[in-house]
VOTIKE-75864 format. One record per residue: x, y, z of N, C-alpha, C, O in turn; residue number from 0. Coordinates in pm, whole numbers, plus 50000, padded with zeros to 5 digits. Atoms other than C-alpha are relative to their C-alpha. Layout:
BEGIN
<site><n_x>X</n_x><n_y>Y</n_y><n_z>Z</n_z><ca_x>X</ca_x><ca_y>Y</ca_y><ca_z>Z</ca_z><c_x>X</c_x><c_y>Y</c_y><c_z>Z</c_z><o_x>X</o_x><o_y>Y</o_y><o_z>Z</o_z><seq>NUM</seq></site>
...
END
This chain:
BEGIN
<site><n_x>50085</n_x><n_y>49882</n_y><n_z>50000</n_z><ca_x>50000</ca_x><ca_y>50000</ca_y><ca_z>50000</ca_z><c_x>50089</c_x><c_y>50124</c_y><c_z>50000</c_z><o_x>50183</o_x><o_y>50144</o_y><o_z>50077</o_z><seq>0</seq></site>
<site><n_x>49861</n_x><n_y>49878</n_y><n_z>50023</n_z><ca_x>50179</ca_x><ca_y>50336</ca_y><ca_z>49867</ca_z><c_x>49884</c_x><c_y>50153</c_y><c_z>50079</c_z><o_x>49765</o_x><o_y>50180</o_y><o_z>50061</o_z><seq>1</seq></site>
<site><n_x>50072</n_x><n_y>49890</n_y><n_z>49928</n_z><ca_x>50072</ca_x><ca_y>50650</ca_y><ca_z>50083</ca_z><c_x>50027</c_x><c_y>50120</c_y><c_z>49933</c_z><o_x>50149</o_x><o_y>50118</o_y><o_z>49914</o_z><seq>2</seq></site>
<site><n_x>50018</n_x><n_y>49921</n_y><n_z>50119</n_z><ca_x>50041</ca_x><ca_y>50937</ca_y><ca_z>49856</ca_z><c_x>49954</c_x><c_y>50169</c_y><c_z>50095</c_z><o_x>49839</o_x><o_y>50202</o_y><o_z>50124</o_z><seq>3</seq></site>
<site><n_x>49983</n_x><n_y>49866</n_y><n_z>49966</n_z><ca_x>50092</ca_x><ca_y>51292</ca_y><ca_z>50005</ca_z><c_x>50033</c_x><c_y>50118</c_y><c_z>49881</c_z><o_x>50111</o_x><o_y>50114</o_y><o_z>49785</o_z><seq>4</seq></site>
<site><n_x>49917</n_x><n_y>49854</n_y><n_z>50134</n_z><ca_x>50123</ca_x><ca_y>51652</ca_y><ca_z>49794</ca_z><c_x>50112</c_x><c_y>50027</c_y><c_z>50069</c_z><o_x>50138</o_x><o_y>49993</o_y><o_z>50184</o_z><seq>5</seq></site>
<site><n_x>49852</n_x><n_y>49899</n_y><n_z>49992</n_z><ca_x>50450</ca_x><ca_y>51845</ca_y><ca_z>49792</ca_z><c_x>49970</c_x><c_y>50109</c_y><c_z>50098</c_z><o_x>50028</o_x><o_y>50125</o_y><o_z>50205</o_z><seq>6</seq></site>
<site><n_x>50030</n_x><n_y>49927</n_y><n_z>49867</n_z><ca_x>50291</ca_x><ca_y>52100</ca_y><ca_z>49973</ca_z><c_x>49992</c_x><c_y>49999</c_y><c_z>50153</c_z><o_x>50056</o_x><o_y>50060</o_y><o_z>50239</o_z><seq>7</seq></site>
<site><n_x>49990</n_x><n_y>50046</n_y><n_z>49851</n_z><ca_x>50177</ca_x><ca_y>51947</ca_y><ca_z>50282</ca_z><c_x>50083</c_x><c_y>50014</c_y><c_z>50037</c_z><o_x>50123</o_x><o_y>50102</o_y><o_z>50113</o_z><seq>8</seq></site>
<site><n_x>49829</n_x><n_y>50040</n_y><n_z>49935</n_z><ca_x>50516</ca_x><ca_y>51778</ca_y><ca_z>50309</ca_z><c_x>50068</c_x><c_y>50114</c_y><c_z>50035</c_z><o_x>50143</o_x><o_y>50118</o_y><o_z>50133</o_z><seq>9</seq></site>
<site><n_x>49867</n_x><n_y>49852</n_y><n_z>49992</n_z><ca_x>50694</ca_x><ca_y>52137</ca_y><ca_z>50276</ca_z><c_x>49934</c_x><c_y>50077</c_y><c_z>50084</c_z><o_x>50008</o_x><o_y>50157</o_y><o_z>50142</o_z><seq>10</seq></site>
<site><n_x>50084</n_x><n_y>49966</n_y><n_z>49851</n_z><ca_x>50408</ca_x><ca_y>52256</ca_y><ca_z>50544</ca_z><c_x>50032</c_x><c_y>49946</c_y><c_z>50111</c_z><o_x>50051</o_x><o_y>50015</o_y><o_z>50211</o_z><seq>11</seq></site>
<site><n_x>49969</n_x><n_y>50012</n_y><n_z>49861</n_z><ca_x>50483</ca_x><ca_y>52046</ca_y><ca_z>50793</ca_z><c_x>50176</c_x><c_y>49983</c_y><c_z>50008</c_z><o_x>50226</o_x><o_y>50005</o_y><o_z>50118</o_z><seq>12</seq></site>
<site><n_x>49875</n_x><n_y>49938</n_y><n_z>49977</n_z><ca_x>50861</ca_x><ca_y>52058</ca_y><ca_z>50731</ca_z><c_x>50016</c_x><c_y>50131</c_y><c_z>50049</c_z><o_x>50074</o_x><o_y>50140</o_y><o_z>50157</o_z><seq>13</seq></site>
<site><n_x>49966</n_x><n_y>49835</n_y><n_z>49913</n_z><ca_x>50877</ca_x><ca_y>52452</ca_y><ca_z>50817</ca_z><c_x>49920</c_x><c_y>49981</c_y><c_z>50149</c_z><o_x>49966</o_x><o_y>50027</o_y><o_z>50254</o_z><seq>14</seq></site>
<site><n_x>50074</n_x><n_y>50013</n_y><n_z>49881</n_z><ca_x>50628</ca_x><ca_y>52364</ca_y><ca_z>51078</ca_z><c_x>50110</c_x><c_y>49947</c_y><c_z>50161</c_z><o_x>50117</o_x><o_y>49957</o_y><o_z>50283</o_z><seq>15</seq></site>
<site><n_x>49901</n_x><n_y>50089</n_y><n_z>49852</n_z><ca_x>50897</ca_x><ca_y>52171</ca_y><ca_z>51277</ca_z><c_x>50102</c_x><c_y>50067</c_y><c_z>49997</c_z><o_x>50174</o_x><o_y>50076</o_y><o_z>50097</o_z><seq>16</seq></site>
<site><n_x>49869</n_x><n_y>49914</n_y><n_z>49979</n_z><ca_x>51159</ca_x><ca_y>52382</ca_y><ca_z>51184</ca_z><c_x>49979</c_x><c_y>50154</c_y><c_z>50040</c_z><o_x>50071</o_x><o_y>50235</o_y><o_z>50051</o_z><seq>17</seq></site>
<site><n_x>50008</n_x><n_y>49885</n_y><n_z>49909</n_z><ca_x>51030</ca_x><ca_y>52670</ca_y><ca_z>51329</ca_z><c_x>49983</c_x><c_y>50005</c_y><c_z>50125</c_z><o_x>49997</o_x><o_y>50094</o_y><o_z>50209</o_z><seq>18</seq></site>
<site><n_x>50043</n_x><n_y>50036</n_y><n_z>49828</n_z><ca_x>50922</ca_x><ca_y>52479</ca_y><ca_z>51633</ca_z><c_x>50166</c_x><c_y>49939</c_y><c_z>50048</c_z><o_x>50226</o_x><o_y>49935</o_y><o_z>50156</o_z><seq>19</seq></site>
<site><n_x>49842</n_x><n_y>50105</n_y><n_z>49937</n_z><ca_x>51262</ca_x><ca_y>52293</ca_y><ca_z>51678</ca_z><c_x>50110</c_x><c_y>50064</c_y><c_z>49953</c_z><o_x>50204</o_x><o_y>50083</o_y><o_z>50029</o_z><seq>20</seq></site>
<site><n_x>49853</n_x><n_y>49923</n_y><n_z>50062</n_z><ca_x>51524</ca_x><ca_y>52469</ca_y><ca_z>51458</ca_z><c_x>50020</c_x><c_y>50138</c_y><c_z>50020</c_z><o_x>50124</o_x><o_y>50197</o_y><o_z>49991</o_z><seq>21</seq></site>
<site><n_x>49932</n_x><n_y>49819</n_y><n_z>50000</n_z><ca_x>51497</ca_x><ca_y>52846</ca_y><ca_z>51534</ca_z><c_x>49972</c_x><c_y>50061</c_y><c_z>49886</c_z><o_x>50015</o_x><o_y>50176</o_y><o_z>49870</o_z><seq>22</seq></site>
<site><n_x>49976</n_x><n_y>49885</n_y><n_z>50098</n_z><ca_x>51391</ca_x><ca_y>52940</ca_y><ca_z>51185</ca_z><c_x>49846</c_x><c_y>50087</c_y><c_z>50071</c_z><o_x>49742</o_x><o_y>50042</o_y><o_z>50121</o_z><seq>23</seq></site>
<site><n_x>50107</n_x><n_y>49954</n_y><n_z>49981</n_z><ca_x>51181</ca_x><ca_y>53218</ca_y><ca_z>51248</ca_z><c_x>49898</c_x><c_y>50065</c_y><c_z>49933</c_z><o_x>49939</o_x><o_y>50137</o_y><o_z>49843</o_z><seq>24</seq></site>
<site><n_x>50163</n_x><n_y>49974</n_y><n_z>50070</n_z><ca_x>50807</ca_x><ca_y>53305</ca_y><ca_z>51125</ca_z><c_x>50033</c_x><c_y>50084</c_y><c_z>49915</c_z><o_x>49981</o_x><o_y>50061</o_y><o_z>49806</o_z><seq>25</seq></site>
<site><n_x>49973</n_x><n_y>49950</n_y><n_z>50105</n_z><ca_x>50973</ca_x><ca_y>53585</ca_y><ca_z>50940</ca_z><c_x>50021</c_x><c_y>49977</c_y><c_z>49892</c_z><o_x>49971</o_x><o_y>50019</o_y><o_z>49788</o_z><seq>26</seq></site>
<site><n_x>49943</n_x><n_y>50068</n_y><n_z>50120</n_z><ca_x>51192</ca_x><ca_y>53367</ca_y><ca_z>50752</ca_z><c_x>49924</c_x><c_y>49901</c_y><c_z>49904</c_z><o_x>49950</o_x><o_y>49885</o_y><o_z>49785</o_z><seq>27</seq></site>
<site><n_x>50109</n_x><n_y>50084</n_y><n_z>50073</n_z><ca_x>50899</ca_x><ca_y>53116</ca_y><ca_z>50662</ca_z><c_x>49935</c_x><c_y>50060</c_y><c_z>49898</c_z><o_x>49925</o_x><o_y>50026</o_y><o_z>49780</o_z><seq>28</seq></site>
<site><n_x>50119</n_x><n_y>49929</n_y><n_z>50093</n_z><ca_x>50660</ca_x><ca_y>53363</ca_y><ca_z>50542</ca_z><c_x>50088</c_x><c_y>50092</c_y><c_z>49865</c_z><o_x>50031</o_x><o_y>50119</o_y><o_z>49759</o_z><seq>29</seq></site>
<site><n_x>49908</n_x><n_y>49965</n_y><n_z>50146</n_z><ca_x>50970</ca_x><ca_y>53523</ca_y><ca_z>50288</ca_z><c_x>50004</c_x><c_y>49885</c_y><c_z>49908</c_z><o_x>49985</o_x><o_y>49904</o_y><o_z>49787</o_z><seq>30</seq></site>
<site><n_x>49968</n_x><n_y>50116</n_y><n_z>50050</n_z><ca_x>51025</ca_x><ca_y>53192</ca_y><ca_z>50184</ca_z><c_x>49855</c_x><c_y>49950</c_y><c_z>49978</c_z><o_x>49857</o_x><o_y>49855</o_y><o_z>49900</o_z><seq>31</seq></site>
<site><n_x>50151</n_x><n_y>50043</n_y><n_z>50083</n_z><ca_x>50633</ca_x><ca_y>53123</ca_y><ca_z>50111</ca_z><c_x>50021</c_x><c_y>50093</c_y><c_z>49888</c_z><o_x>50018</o_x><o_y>50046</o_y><o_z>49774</o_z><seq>32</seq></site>
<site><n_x>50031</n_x><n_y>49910</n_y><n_z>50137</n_z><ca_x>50649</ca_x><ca_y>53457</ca_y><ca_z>49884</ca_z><c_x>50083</c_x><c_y>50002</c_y><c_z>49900</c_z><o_x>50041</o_x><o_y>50050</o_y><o_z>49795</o_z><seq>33</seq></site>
<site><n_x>49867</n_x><n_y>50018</n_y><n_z>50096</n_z><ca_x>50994</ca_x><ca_y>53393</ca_y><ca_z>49692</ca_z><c_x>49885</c_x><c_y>49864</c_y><c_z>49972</c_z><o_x>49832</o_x><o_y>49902</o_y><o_z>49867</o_z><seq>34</seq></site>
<site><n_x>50084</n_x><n_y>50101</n_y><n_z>50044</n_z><ca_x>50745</ca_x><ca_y>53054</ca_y><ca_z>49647</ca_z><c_x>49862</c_x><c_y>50086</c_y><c_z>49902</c_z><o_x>49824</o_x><o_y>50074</o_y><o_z>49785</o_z><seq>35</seq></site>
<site><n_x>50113</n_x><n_y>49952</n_y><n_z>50150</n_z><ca_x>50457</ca_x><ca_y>53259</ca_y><ca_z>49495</ca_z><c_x>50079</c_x><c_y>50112</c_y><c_z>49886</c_z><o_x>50020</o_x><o_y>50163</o_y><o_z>49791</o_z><seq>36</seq></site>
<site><n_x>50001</n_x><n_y>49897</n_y><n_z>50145</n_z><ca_x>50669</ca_x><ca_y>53495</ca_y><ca_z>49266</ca_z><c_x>50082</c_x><c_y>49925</c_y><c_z>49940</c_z><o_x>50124</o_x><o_y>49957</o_y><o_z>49829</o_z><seq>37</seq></site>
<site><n_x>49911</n_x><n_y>50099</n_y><n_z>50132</n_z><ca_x>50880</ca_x><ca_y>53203</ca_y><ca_z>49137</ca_z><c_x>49866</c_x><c_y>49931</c_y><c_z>49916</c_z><o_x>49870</o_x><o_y>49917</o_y><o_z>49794</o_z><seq>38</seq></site>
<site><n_x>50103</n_x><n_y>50057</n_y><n_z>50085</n_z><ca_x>50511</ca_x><ca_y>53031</ca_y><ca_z>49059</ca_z><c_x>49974</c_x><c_y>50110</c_y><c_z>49876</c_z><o_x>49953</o_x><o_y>50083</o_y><o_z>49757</o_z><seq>39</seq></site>
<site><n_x>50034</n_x><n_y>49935</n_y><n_z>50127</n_z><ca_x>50457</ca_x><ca_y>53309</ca_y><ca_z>48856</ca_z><c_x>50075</c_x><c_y>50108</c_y><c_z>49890</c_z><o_x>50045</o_x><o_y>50210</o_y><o_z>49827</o_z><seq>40</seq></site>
<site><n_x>49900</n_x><n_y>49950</n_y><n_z>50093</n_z><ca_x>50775</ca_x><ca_y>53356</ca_y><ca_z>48674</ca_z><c_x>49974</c_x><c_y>49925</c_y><c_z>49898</c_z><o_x>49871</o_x><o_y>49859</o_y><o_z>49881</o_z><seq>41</seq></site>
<site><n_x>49991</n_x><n_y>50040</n_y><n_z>50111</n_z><ca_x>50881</ca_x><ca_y>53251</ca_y><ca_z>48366</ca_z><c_x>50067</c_x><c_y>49838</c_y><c_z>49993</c_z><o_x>50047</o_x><o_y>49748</o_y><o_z>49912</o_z><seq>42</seq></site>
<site><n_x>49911</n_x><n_y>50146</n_y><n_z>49900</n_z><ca_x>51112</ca_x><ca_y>52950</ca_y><ca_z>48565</ca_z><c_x>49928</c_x><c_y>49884</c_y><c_z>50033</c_z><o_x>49962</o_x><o_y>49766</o_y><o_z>50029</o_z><seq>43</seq></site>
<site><n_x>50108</n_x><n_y>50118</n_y><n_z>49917</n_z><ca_x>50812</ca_x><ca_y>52778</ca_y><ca_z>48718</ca_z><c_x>49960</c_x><c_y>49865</c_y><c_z>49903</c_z><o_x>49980</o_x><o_y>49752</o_y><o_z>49949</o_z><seq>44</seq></site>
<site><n_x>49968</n_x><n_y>50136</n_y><n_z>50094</n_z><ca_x>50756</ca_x><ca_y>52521</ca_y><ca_z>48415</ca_z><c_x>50125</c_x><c_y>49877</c_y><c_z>50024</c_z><o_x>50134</o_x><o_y>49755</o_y><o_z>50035</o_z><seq>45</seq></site>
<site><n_x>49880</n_x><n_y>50134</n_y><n_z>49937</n_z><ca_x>51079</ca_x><ca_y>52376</ca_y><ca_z>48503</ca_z><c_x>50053</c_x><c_y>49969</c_y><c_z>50083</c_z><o_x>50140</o_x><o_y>49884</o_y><o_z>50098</o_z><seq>46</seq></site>
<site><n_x>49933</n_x><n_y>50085</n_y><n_z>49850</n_z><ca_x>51109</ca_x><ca_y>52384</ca_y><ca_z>48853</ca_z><c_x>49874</c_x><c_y>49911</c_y><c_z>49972</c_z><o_x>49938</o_x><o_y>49806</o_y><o_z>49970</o_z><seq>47</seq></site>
<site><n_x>50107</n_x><n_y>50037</n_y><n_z>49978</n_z><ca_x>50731</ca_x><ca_y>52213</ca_y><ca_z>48821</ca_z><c_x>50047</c_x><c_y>49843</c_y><c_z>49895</c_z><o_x>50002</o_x><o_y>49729</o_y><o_z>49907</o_z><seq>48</seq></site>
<site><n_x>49945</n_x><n_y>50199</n_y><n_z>50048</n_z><ca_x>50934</ca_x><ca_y>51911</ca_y><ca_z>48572</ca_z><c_x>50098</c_x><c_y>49961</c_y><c_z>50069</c_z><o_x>50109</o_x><o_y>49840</o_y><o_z>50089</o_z><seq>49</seq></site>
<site><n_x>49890</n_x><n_y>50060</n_y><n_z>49879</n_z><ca_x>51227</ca_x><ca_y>51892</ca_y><ca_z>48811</ca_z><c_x>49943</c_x><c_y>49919</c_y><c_z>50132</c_z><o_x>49977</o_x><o_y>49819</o_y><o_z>50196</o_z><seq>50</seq></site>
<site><n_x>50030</n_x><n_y>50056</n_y><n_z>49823</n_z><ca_x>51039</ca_x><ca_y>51849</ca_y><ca_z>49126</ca_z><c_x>49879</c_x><c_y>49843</c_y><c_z>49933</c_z><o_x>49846</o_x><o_y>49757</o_y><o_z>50015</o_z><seq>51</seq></site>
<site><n_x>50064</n_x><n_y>50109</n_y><n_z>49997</n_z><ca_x>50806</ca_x><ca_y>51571</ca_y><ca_z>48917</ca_z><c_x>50086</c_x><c_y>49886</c_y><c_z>49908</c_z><o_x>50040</o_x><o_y>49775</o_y><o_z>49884</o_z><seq>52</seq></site>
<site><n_x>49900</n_x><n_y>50096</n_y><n_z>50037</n_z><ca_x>51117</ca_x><ca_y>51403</ca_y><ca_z>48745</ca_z><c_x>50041</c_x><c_y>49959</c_y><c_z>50108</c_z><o_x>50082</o_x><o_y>49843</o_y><o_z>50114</o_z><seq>53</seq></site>
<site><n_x>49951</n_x><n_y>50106</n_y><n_z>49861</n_z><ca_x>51210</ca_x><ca_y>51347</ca_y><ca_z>49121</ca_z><c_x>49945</c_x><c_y>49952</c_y><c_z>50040</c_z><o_x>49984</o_x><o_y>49846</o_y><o_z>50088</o_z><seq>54</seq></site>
<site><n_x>50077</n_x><n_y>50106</n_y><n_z>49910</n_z><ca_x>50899</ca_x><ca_y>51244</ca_y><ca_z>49268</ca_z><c_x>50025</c_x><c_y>49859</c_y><c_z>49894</c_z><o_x>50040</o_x><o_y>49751</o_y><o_z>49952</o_z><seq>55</seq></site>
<site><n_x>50056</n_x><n_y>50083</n_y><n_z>50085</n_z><ca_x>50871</ca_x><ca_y>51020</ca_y><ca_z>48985</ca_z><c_x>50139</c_x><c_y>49858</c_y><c_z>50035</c_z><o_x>50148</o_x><o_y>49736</o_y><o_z>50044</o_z><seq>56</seq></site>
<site><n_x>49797</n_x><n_y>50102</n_y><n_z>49950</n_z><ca_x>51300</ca_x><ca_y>50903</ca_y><ca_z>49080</ca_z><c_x>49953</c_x><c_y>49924</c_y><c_z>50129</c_z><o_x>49978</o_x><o_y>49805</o_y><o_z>50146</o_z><seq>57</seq></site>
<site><n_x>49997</n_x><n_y>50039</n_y><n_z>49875</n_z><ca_x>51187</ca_x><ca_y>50863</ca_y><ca_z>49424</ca_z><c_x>49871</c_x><c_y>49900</c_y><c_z>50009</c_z><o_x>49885</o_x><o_y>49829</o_y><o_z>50109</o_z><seq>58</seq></site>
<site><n_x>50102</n_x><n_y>50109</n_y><n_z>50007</n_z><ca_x>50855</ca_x><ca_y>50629</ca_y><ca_z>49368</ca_z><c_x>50057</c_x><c_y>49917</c_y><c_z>49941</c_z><o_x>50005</o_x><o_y>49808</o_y><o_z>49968</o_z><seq>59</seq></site>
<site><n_x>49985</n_x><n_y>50119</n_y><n_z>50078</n_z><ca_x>51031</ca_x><ca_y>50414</ca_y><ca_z>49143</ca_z><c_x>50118</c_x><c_y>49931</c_y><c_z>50111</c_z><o_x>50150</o_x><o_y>49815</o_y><o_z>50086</o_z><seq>60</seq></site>
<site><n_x>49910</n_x><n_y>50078</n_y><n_z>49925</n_z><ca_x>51293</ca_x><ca_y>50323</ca_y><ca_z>49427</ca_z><c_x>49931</c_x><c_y>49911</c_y><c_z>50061</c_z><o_x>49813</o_x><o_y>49936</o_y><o_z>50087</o_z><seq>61</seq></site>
<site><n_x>50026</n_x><n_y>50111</n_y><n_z>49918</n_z><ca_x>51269</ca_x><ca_y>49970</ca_y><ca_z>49613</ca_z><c_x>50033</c_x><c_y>49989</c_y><c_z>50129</c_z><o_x>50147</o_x><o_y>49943</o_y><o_z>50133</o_z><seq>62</seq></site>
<site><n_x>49940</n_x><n_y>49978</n_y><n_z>49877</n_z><ca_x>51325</ca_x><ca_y>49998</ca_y><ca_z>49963</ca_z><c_x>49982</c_x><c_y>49848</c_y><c_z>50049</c_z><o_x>50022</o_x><o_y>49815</o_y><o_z>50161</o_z><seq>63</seq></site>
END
């Protein structure tokens, strides 16, 4: 049985713990959400959007 999460979440509750446990702080999150919405709506975003699904795609096909 394969458990099937978005990218998002995952990168939600990653900052989530790293602001609770690592010290980054709420400032630094919420810059780092908006450098996330003005790369979505660059000219770039097409190919970070085949990079990040040429990896999921690397990382489902591994056998653990």
């Amino acid at each position: 049985m394969a458990l099937s999460i978005s990218a998002a979440m995952l990168m939600l509750v990653i900052v989530v713990v790293l602001v609770r446990r690592s010290g980054l702080k709420l400032a630094h999150a919420v810059i780092c959400a908006l450098l996330g919405f003005y790369l979505a709506s660059s000219s770039i975003a097409p190919s970070i959007q085949q990079v990040t699904s040429n990896l999921a795609g690397m990382l489902n096909d591994l056998k653990l």
